[in-house]
BADO-361063 format. One record per residue (C-alpha): residue number from 1; residue in one letter; x, y, z. Coordinates in steps of 0.05 Angstrom, whole numbers, plus 5000, padded with zeros to 4 digits. Each point is the difference from the previous one (the first is absolute). Layout:
// BADO-361063
site num=NUM; residu=a; u=X; v=Y; w=Z
...
***
This chain:
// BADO-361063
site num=1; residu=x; u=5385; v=3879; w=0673
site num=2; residu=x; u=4979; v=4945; w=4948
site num=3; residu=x; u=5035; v=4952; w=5045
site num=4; residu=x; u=4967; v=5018; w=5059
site num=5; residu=x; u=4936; v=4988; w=4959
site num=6; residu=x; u=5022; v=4936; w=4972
site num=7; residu=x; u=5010; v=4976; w=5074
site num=8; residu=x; u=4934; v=5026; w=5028
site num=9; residu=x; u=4964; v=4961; w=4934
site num=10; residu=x; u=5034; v=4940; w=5022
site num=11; residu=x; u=4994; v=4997; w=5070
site num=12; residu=x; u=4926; v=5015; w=4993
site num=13; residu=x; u=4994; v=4941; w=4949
site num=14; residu=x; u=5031; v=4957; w=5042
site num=15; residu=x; u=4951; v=5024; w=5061
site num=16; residu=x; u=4945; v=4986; w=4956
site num=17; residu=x; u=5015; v=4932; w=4981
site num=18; residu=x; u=5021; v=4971; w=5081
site num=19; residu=x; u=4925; v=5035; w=5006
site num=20; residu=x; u=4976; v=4948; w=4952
site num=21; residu=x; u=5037; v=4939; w=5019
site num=22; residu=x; u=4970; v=5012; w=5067
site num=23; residu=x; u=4930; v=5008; w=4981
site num=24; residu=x; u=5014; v=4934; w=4954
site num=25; residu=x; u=5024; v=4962; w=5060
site num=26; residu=x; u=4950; v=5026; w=5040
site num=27; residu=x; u=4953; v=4981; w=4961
site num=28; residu=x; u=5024; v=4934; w=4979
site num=29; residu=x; u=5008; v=4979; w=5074
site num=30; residu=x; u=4942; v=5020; w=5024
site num=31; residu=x; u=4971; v=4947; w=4957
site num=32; residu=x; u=4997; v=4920; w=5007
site num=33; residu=x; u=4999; v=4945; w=4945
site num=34; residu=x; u=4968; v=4926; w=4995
site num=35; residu=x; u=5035; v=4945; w=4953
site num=36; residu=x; u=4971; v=4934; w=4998
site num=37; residu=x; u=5000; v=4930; w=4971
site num=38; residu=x; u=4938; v=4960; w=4981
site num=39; residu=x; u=5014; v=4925; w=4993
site num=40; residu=x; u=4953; v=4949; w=4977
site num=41; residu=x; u=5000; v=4930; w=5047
site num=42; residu=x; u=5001; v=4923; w=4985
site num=43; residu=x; u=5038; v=4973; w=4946
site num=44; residu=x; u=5003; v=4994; w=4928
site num=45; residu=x; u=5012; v=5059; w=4953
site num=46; residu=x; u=4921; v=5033; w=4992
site num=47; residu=x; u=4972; v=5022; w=4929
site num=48; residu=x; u=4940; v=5040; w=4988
site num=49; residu=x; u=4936; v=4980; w=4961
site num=50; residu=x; u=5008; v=4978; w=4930
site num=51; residu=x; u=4936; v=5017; w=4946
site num=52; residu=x; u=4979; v=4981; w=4937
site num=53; residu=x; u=4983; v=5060; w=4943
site num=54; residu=x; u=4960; v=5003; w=4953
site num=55; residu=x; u=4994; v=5070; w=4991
site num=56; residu=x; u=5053; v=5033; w=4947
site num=57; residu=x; u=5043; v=4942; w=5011
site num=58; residu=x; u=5045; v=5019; w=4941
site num=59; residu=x; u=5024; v=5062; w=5047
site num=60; residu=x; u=4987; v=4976; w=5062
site num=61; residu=x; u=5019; v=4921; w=4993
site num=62; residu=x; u=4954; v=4953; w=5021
site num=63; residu=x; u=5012; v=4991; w=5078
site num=64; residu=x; u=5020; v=5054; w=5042
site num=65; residu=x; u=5030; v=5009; w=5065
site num=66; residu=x; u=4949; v=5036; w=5055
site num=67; residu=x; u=5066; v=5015; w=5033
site num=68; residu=x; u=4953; v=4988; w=5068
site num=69; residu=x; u=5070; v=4977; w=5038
site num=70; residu=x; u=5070; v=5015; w=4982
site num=71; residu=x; u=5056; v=4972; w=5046
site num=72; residu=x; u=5067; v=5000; w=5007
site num=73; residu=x; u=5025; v=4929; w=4987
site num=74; residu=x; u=5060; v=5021; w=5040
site num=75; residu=x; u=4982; v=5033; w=5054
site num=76; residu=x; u=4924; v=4993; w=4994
site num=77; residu=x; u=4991; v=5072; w=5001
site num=78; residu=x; u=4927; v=5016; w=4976
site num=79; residu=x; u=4998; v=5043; w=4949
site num=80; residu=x; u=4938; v=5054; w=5001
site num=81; residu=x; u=4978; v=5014; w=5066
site num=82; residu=x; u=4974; v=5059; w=5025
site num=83; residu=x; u=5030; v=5029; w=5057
site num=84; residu=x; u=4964; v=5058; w=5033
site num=85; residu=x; u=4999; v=5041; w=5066
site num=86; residu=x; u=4943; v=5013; w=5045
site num=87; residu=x; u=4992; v=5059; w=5053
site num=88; residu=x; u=5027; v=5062; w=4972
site num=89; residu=x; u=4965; v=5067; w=5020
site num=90; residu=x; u=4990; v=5049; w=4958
site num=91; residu=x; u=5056; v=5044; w=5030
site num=92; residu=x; u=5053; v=4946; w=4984
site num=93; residu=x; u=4981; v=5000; w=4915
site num=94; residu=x; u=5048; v=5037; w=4978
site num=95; residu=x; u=4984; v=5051; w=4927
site num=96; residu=x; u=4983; v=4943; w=4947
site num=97; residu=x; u=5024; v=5011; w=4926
site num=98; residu=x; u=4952; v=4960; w=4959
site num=99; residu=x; u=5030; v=4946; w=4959
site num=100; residu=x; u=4992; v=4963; w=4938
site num=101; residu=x; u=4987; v=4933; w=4991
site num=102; residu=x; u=5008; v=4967; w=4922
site num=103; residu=x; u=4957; v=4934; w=5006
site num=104; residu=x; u=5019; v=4966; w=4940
site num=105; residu=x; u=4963; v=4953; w=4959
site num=106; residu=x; u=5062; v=4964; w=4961
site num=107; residu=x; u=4998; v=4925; w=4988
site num=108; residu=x; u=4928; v=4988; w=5019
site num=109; residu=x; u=5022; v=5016; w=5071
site num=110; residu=x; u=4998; v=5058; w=5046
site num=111; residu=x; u=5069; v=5033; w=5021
site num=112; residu=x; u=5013; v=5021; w=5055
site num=113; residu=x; u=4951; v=4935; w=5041
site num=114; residu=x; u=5000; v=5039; w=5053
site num=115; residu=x; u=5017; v=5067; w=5022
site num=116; residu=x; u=4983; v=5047; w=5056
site num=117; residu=x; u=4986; v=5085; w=4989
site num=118; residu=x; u=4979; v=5058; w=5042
site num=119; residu=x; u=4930; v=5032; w=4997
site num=120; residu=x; u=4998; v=5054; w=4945
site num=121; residu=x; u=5048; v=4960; w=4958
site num=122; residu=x; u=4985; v=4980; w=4923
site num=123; residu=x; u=5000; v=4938; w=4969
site num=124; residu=x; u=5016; v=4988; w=4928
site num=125; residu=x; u=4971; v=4943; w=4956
site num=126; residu=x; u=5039; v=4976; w=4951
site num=127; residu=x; u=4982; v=4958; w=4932
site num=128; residu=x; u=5072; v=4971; w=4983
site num=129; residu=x; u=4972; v=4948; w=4960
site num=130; residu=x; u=4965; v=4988; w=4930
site num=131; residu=x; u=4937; v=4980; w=5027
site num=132; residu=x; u=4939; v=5028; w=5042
site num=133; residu=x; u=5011; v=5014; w=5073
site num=134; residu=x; u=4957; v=5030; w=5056
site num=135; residu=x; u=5030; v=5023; w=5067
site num=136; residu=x; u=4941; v=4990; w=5038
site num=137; residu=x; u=5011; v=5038; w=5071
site num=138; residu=x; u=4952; v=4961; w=5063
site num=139; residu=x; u=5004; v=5026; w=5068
site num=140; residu=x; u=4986; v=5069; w=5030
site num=141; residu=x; u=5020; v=5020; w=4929
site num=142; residu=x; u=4952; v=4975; w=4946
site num=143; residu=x; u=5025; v=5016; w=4925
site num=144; residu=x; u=5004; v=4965; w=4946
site num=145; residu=x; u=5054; v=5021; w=4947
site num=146; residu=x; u=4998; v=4968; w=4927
site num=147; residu=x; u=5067; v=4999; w=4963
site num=148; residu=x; u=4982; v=4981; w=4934
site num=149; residu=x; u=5062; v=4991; w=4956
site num=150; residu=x; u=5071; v=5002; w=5021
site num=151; residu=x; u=5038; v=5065; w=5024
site num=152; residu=x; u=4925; v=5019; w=5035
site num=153; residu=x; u=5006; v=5028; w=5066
site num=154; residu=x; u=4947; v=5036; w=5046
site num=155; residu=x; u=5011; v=5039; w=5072
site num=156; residu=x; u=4956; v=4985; w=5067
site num=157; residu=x; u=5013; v=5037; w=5067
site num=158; residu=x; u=4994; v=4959; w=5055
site num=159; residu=x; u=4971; v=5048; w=5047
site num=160; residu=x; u=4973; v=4944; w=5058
site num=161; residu=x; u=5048; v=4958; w=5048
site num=162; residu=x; u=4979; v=4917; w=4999
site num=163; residu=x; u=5030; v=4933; w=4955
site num=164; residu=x; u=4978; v=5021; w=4924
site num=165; residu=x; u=4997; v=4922; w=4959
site num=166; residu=x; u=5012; v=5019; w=4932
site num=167; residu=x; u=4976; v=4949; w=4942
site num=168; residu=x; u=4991; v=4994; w=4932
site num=169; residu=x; u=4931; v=4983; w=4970
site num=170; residu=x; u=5036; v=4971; w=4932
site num=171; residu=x; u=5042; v=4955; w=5031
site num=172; residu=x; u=4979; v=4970; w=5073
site num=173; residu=x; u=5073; v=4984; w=5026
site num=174; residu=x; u=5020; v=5064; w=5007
site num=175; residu=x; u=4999; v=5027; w=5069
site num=176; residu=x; u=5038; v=5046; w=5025
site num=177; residu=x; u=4998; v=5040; w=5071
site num=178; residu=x; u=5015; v=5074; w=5027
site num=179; residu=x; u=4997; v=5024; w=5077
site num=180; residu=x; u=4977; v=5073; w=5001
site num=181; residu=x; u=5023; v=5024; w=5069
site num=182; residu=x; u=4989; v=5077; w=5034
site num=183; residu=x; u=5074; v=4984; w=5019
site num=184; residu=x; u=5073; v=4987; w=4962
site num=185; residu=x; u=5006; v=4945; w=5053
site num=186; residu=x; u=4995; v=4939; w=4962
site num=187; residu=x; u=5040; v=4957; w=4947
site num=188; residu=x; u=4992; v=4935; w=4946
site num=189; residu=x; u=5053; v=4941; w=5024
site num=190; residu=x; u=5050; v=4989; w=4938
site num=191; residu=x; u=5017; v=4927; w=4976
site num=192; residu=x; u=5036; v=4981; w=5067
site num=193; residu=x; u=4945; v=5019; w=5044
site num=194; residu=x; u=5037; v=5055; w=5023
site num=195; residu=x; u=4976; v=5073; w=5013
site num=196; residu=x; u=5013; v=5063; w=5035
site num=197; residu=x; u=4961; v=5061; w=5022
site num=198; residu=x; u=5030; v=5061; w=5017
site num=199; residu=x; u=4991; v=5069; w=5030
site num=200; residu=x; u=4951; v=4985; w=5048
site num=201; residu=x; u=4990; v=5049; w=5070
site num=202; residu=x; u=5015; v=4962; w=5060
site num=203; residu=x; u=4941; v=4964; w=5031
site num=204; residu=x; u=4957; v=4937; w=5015
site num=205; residu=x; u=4969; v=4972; w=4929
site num=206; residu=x; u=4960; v=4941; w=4970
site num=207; residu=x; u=5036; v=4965; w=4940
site num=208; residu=x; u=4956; v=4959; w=4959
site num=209; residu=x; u=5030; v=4952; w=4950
site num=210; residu=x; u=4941; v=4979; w=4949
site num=211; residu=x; u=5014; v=4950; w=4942
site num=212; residu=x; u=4942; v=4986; w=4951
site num=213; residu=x; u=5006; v=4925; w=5005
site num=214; residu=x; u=5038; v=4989; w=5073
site num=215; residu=x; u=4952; v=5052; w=5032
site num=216; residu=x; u=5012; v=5052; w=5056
site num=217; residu=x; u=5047; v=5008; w=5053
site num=218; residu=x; u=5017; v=5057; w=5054
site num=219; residu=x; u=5058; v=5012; w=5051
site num=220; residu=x; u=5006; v=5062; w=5052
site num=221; residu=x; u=5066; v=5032; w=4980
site num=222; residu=x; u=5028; v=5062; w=5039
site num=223; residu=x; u=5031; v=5045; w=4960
site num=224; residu=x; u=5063; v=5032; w=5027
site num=225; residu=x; u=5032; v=5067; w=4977
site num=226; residu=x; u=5073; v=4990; w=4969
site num=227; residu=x; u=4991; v=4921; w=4997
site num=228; residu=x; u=4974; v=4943; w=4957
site num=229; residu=x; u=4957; v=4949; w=5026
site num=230; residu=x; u=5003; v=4929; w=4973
site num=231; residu=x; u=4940; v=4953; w=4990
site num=232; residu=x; u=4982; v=4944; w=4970
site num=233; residu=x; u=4929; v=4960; w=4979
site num=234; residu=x; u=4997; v=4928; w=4985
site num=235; residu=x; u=4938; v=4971; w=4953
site num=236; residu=x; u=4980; v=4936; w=5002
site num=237; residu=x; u=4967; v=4976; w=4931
site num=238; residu=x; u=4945; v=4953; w=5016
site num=239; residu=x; u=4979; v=4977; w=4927
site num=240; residu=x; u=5029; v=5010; w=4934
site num=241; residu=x; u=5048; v=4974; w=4945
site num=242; residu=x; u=5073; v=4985; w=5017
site num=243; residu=x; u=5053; v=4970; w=4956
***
C-alpha cells in the first residue's frame, strides 16, 4: 500500500511540473524581444563637457565631468541612452511590481546618470558624501529632497509617466535623468551602446532612442512572438570636444 502511494505522489509531481514547463514555454514564446546597438558617427574618440568647481572643491575636486557623452572608444557605443517603446494598449501591460531606484549622490555625481522605472515605482536619494546635497526632482514630478550630511537618504514615488531631470542646487554639474514609463518596455544602453528589451506581446511599436546631448531618434519595430529583433541607431555629433 505505501508503495502504491509513493507512486501516485510521484507521478502526480511529475504531472504537475510538465504542467509548468508548459505554461513557462507558453508563456515565454508567446513573447518577443528587441536588442540593439547605438553607435556614435565620425571619427575621433568623443568626451563629454569638462567644468570648473568652486563649490566644496576639497570633496568634489575642482572640475568635474557633466558626463553629457560617454562613448565607447572601441566600438563607439554610446553610453546612456534611453531606449523606450511606443504603442502599447492597455491590455498588453502586463501586472507591474513597483521598483526601487537608489539615486546616489557619491563623488559629487549622481549614480545611476540615467535610468528608466515604471509608474508607481520609488526613488531613493542618497547622501554618500560628506557634504550637502539636494536631489532636486523636475518634470511631471516636482520634489526637492535635501540630504544634509552623509548616510541621509529620503523616498519619492514617482506616480506620473514623462523624462524626470534630476539636479542638484549645491553643485550645478550634477544632472542626472530617469524615464517614468506606464510600461516595463524600456531600458538604459550599457558602456558598449548595447541594450535589450524583453517580454514584449507581439505587435507594431514606436522605439524612441533619446540622448540628452545627441537628441531624439525613433524606428518602427515589429515585435514578433518567440524571436528577437535586431536594430541599430547611428548619431551623428555635430559640435563638441574630441581628443
Amino acid at each position: 500500500m505505501t508503495a502504491i502511494r509513493v507512486s501516485f505522489c510521484t507521478a502526480l509531481v511529475l504531472l504537475l511540473v510538465s504542467c509548468t514547463n508548459g505554461a513557462q514555454e507558453t508563456s515565454s514564446t508567446s513573447l518577443g524581444s528587441l536588442a540593439g546597438h547605438i553607435r556614435l558617427l565620425g571619427e575621433g574618440v568623443p568626451t563629454a563637457t569638462v567644468v570648473e568647481n568652486t563649490t566644496d572643491p576639497e570633496e568634489c575636486g575642482c572640475e568635474h565631468s557633466l558626463e553629457d557623452l560617454l562613448a565607447s572608444a572601441r566600438t563607439r557605443g554610446i553610453q546612456n541612452v534611453i531606449l523606450s517603446i511606443s504603442g502599447v494598449t492597455p491590455d498588453k501591460i502586463p501586472e507591474l511590481e513597483p521598483e526601487r531606484l537608489v539615486m546616489d549622490n557619491v563623488e559629487c555625481r549622481f549614480s545611476p546618470h540615467a535610468a528608466v522605472l515604471t509608474v508607481g515605482s520609488t526613488l531613493e536619494a542618497l547622501n554618500s558624501d560628506s557634504v550637502l546635497h539636494t536631489t532636486h526632482l523636475y518634470g511631471p514630478i516636482e520634489s526637492n529632497i535635501a540630504l544634509p550630511f552623509q548616510g541621509s537618504r529620503a523616498y519619492e514615488v514617482l506616480d506620473k509617466p514623462g523624462m524626470i531631470i534630476v539636479k542638484c542646487d549645491i553643485h550645478g554639474w550634477m544632472q542626472a535623468f530617469v524615464r517614468v514609463d506606464p510600461h516595463p518596455f524600456h531600458a538604459v544602453s550599457d558602456a558598449e551602446g548595447s541594450f535589450r528589451i524583453e517580454g514584449i506581446p507581439p505587435g507594431d511599436y514606436t522605439l524612441e532612442a533619446w540622448h540628452e546631448r545627441l537628441g531624439t531618434q525613433e524606428l518602427n519595430v515589429k515585435v514578433v512572438a518567440g524571436r528577437t529583433e535586431t536594430v541599430a541607431f547611428e548619431f551623428a555629433l555635430e559640435t563638441g570636444p574630441t581628443n
